[in-house]
C-alpha positions as CSV (number, residue, x, y, z in Angstrom):
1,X,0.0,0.0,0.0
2,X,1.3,3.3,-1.1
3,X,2.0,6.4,1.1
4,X,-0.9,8.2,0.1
5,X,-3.2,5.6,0.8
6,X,-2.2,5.0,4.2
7,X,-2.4,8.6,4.6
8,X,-5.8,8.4,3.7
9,X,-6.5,5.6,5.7
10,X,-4.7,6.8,9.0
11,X,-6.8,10.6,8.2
12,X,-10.2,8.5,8.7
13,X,-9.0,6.7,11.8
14,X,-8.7,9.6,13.5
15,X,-12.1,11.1,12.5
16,X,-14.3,8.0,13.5
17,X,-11.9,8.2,16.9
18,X,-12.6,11.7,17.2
19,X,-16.1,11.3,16.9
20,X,-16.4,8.7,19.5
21,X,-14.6,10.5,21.5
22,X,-16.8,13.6,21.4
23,X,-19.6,11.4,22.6
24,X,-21.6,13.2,25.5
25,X,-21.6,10.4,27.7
26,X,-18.8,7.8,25.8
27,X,-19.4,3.9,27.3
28,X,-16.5,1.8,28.7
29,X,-16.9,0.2,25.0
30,X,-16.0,3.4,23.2
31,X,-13.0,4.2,25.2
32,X,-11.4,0.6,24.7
33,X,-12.7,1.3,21.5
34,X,-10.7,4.7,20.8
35,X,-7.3,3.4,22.7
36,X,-7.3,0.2,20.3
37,X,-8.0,2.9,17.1
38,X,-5.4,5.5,18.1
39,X,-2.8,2.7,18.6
40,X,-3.4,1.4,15.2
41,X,-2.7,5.2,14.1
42,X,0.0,5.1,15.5
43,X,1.6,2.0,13.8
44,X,-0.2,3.6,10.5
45,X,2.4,6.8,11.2
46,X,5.2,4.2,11.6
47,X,4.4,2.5,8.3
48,X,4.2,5.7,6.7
49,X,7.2,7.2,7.9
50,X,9.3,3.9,6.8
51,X,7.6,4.3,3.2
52,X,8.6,7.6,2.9
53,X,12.4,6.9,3.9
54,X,12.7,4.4,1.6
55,X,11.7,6.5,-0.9
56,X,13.7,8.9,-0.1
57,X,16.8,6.7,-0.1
58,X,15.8,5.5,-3.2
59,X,15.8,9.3,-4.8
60,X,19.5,9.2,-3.5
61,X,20.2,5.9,-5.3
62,X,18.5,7.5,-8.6
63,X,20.2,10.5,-8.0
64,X,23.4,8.6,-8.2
65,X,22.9,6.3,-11.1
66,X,22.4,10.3,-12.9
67,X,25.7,11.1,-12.2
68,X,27.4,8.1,-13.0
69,X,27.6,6.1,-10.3
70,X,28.5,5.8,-6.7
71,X,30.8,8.8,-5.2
72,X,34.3,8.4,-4.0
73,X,33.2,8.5,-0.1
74,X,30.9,5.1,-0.7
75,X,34.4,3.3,-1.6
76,X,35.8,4.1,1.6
77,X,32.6,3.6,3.6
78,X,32.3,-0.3,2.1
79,X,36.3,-0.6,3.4
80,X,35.2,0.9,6.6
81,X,32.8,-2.6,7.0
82,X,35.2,-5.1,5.7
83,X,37.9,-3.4,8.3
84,X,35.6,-3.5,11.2
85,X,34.2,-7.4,10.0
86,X,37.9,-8.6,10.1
87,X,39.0,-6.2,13.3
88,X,36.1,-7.9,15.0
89,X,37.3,-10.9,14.6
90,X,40.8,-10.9,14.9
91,X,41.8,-7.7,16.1
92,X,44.4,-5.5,14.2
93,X,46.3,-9.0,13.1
94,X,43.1,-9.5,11.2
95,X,43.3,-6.1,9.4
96,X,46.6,-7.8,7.4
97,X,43.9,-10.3,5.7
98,X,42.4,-7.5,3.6
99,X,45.9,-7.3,2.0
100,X,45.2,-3.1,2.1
101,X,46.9,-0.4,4.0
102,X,44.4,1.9,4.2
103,X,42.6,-0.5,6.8
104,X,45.3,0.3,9.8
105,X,44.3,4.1,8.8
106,X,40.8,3.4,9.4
107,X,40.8,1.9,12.2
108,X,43.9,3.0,14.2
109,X,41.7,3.6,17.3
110,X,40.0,0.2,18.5
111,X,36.4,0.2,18.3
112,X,27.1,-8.9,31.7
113,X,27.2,-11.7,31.0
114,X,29.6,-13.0,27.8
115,X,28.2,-13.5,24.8
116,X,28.9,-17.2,23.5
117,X,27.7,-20.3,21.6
118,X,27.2,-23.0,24.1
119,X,24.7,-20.9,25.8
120,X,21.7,-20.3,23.3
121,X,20.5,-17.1,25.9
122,X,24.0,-15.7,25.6
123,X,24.0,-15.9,21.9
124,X,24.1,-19.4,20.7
125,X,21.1,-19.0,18.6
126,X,23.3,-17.0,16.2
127,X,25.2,-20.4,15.2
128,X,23.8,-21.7,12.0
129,X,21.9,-24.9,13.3
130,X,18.5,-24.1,12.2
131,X,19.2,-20.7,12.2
132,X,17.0,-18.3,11.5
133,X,18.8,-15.4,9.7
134,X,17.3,-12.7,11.7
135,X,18.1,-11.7,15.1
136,X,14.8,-10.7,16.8
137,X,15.4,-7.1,19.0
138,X,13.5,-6.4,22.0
139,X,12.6,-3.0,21.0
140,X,12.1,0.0,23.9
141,X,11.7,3.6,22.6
142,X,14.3,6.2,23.7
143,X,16.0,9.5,22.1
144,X,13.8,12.6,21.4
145,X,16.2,15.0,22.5
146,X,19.4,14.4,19.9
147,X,16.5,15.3,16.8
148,X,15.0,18.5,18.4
149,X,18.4,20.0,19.6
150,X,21.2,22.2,18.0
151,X,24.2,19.6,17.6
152,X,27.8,21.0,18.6
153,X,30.2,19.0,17.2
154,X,34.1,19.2,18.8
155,X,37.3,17.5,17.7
156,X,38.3,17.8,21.0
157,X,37.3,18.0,24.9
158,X,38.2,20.9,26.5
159,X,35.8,23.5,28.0
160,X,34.2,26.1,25.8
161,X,31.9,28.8,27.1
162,X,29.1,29.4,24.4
163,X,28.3,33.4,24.5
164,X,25.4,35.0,25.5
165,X,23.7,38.4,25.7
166,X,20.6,40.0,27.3
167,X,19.6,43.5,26.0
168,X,15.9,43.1,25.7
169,X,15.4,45.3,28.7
170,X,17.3,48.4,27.4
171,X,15.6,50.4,24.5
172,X,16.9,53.5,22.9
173,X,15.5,57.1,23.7
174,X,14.4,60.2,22.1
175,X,17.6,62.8,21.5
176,X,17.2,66.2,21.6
177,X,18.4,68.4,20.0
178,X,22.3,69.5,21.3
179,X,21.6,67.2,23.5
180,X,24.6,64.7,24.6
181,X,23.2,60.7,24.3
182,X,24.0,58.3,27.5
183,X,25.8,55.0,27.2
184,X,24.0,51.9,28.3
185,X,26.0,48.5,28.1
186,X,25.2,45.2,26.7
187,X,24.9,42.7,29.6
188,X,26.8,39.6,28.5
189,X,27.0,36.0,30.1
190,X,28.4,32.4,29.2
191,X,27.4,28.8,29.7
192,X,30.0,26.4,29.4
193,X,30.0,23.5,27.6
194,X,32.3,20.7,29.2
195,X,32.8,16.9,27.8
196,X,31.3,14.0,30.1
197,X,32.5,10.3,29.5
198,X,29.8,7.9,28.7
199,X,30.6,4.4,28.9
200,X,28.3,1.3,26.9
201,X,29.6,-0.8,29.3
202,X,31.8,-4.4,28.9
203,X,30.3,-6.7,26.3
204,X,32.0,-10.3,26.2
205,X,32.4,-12.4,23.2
206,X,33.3,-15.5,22.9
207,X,36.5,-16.7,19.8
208,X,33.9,-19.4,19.5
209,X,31.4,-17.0,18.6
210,X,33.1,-14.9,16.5
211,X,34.3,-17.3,14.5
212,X,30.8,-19.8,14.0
213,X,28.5,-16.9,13.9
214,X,26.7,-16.5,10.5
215,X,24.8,-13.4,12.0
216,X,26.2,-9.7,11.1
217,X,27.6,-9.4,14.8
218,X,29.4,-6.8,13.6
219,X,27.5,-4.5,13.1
220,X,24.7,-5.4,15.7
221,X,27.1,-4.8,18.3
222,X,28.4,-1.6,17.4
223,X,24.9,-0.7,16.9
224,X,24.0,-2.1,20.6
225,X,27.0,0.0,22.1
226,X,26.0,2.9,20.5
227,X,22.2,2.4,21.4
228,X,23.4,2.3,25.3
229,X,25.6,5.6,25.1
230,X,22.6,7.2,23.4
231,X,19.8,5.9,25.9
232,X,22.1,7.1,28.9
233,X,22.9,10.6,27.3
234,X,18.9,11.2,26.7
235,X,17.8,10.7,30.2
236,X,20.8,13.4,31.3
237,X,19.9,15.8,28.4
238,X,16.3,15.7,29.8
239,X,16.6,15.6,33.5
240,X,20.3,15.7,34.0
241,X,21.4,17.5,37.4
242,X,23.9,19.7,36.0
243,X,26.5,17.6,38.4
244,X,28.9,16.4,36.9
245,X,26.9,15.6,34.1
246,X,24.7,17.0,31.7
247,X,22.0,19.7,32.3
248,X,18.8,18.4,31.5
249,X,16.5,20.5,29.6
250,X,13.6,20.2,32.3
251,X,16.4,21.1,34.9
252,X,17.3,24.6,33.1
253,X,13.8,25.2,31.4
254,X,12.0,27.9,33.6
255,X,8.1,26.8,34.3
256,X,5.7,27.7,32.4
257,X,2.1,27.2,34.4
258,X,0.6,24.5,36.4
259,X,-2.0,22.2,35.2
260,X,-5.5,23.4,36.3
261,X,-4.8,27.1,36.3
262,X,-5.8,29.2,38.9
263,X,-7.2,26.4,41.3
264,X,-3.6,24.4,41.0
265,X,-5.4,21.2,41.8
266,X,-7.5,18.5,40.7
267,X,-5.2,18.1,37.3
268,X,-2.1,15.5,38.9
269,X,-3.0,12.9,35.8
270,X,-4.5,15.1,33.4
271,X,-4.4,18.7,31.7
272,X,-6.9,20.7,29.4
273,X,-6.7,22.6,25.9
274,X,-6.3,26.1,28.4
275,X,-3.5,24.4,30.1
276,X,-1.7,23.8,27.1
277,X,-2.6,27.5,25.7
278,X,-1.1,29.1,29.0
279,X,2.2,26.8,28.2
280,X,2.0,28.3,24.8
281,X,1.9,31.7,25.8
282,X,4.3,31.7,28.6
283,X,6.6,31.5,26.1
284,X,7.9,34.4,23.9
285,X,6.8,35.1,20.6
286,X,10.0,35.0,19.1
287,X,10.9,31.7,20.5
288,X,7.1,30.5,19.5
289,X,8.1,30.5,15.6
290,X,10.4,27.7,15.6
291,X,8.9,25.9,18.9
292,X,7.6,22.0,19.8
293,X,6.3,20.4,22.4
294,X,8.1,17.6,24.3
295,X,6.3,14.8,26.2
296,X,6.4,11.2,26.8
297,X,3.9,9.2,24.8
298,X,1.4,8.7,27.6
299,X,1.3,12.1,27.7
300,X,0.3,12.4,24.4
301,X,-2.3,10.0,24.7
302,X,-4.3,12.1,27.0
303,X,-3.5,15.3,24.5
304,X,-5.1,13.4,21.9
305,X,-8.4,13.5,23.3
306,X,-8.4,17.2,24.0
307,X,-10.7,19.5,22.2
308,X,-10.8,23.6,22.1
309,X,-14.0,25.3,23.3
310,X,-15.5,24.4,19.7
311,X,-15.1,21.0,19.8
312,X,-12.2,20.6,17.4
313,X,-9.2,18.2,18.5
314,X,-6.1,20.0,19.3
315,X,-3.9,17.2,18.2
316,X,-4.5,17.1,14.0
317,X,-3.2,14.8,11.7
318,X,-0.4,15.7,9.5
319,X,-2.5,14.9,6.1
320,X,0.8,16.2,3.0
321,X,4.0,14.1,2.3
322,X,6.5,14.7,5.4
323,X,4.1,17.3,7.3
324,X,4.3,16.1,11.3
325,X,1.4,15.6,13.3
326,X,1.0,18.4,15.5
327,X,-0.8,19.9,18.6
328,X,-2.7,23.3,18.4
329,X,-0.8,23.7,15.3
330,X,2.7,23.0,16.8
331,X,4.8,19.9,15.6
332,X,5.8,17.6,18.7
333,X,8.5,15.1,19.8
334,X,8.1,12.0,22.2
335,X,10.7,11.5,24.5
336,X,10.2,8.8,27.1
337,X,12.6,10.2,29.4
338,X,10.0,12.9,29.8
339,X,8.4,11.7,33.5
340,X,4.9,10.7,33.4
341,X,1.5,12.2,34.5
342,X,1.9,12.6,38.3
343,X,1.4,15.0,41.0
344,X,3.9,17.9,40.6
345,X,5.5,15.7,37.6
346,X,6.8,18.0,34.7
347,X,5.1,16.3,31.8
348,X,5.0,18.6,29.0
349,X,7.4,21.2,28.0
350,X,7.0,23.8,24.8
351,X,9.8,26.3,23.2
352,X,12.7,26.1,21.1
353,X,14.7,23.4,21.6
354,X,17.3,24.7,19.3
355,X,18.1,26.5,21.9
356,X,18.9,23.5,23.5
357,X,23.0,23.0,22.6
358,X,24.3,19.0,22.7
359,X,27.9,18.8,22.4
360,X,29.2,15.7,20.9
361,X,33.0,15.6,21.0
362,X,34.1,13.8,17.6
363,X,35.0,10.3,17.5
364,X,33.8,7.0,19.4
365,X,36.6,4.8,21.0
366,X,35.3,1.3,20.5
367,X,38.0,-0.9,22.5
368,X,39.1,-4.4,21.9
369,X,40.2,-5.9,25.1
370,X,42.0,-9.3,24.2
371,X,44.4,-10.1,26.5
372,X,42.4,-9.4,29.7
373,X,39.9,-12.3,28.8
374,X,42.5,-14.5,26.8
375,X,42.1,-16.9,30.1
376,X,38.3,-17.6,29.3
377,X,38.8,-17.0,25.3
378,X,37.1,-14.1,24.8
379,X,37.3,-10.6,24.1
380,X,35.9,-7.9,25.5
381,X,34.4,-4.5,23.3
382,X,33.7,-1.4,25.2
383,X,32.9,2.3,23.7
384,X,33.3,5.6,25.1
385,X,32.3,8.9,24.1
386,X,32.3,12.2,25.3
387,X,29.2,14.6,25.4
388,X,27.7,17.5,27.1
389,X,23.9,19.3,27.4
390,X,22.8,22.8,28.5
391,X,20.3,25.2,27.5
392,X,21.3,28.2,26.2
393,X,19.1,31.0,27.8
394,X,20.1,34.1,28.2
395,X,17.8,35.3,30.5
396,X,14.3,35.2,28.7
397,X,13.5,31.5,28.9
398,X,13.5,29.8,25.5
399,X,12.1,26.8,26.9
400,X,9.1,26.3,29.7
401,X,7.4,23.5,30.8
402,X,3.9,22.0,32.4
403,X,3.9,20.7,36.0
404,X,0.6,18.6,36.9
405,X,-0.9,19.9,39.8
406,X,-0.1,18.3,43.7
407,X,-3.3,17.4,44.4
């Protein structure tokens, strides 16, 4: 089924939900019924989204045959593999097997429970003995923060202060005439970016392993190592303390309002379409042109049955090629780091979040650690990488956030 179609499809979900939903007195039936039609929405978007990337990388591919053929950099990237398939398995003295130089360039930096082939749980269903072909991922959602942010990138580690200024409280003034001016100086400040060491933590392998497996280990671990740096950064470039670590956005972002308004109460697992206008607005104008919101998904659950004081949903369907899904006409991210619906929880935040900087010093160190395990005949991989968040505000609040009520 094509794009479009699905499109089409997912557009009248939502409107049969909607309508359900704007029931007077909806049964027990029509709630179950609305979760189970909003979830298949969901998976519709997923579908969608997949459709359209592989379209898109198959523009690319198109775009390529036009111009004769693959560029330069694919050359290298296909070495890159066959250098990390052959460092995997035998270190740098495997690198000699691909009989080219340029691997030792490539890969002069080396990229609980072992992994091995006698234990089907620790990996011995990747042995070809009835093997299937596919290694079945338990999946978890994460990330959020990486996509909405401005990415710094740094060859190196060492501190760097990121400038800031604050002269929206000075204005000019009327001269007269002979009339000497006064001086009035530009308050500026500095938050400093500094470089934290995340670790993926050991991952054992057994030579056995390594050497039976028919599965692309390869590149199923790096993935896995990187997948645990990036889950551990999220949660500390959302609520990191600032100490020694990461600032999390919800640490820095200055609060917005409190779910149920002026009473403060009665909203701990829930808000309403005013309590997302007041986020809206406690936000500047100039930061509202460029803004999101952030939530986790149950959060966006409850959103989704919201309606303004005419009845129309605030959450709309993205109907053109590429156009997000938004809420009061604002595109969204889900993070799941984000805490849940609770009394005095944060749950919902709304601004820029380019103003949101994540540093990213260049280069992941994937280690190789032979010797250490040589006793038990296995090797070890580890990666590190260094990061940093803050929030750049200087001094008007880029970013603000919801807090359910405490009672």
């Amino acid at each position: 089924m094509k794009s479009k179609q699905l499109r089409a499809k997912r557009f009248k979900l939502v409107h049969d939900a909607q309508k359900l939903n704007a029931k007077t007195r909806p049964s027990a039936d029509d709630l179950r019924q609305v979760d189970r039609m909003f979830k298949e929405i969901d998976a519709l978007k997923a579908q969608i989204d997949r459709i359209d990337r592989a379209e898109a990388l198959g523009a690319e591919n198109l775009e390529l045959l036009r111009n004769g053929g693959k560029p330069s950099q694919s050359v290298d990237r296909d070495l890159e593999m066959k250098t990390f398939h052959a460092w995997m398995r035998g270190g740098l003295g495997g690198l000699s097997a691909l009989k080219d130089d340029r691997a030792l360039e490539i890969y002069d930096k080396q990229f609980q429970a072992a992994q091995s082939t006698g234990s089907d749980v620790g990996g011995g269903y990747t042995v070809p003995e009835g093997f299937f072909g596919k290694l079945v991922d338990a999946e978890k959602a994460y990330g959020g923060m990486i996509d909405a942010s401005f990415i710094m990138d740094t060859e190196s580690g060492n501190a760097i202060p990121v400038p800031t200024d604050n002269d929206t409280v000075n204005v000019g003034a009327l001269l007269g005439e002979n009339t000497q001016t006064t001086t009035q100086d530009i308050p500026f400040g500095a938050v400093t970016m500094n470089a934290f060491t995340y670790s993926s933590k050991l991952v054992l392998v057994s030579n056995q392993m390594l050497q039976d497996t028919a599965f692309d280990l390869d590149s199923w671990l790096a993935g896995k190592l990187g997948t645990r740096i990036a889950r551990a950064t999220n949660t500390h470039f959302t609520t990191g303390t600032g100490a020694a670590q990461p600032t999390g956005v919800l640490t820095a972002a200055a609060l917005g309002n409190t779910a149920g308004g002026s009473t403060t109460s009665g909203s701990t697992t829930s808000v309403t379409a005013d309590d997302l206008i007041d986020l809206e607005h406690s936000v500047d104008p100039a930061y509202r042109k460029n803004a999101t919101f952030m939530m986790a998904d149950s959060a966006l659950k409850v959103i989704k049955k919201l309606k303004d004081g005419i009845g129309r949903p605030l959450w709309r369907v993205g109907l053109a090629d590429g156009a997000p899904d938004t809420i009061n006409g604002y595109p969204y991210s889900i993070n799941q780091d984000f805490p849940a619906m609770a009394p005095s929880a944060k749950s919902i935040a709304f601004g820029d979040f380019k103003h949101y900087f994540v540093r990213r010093v260049a280069g992941v160190q994937l280690k190789r650690l032979t010797e250490r395990y040589a006793d038990f005949n296995q090797v070890g991989f580890i990666a590190f990488q260094r990061w940093d968040g803050q929030l750049i505000d200087a001094g008007t609040q880029p970013i603000r956030y919801l807090k359910n009520s405490a009672s």
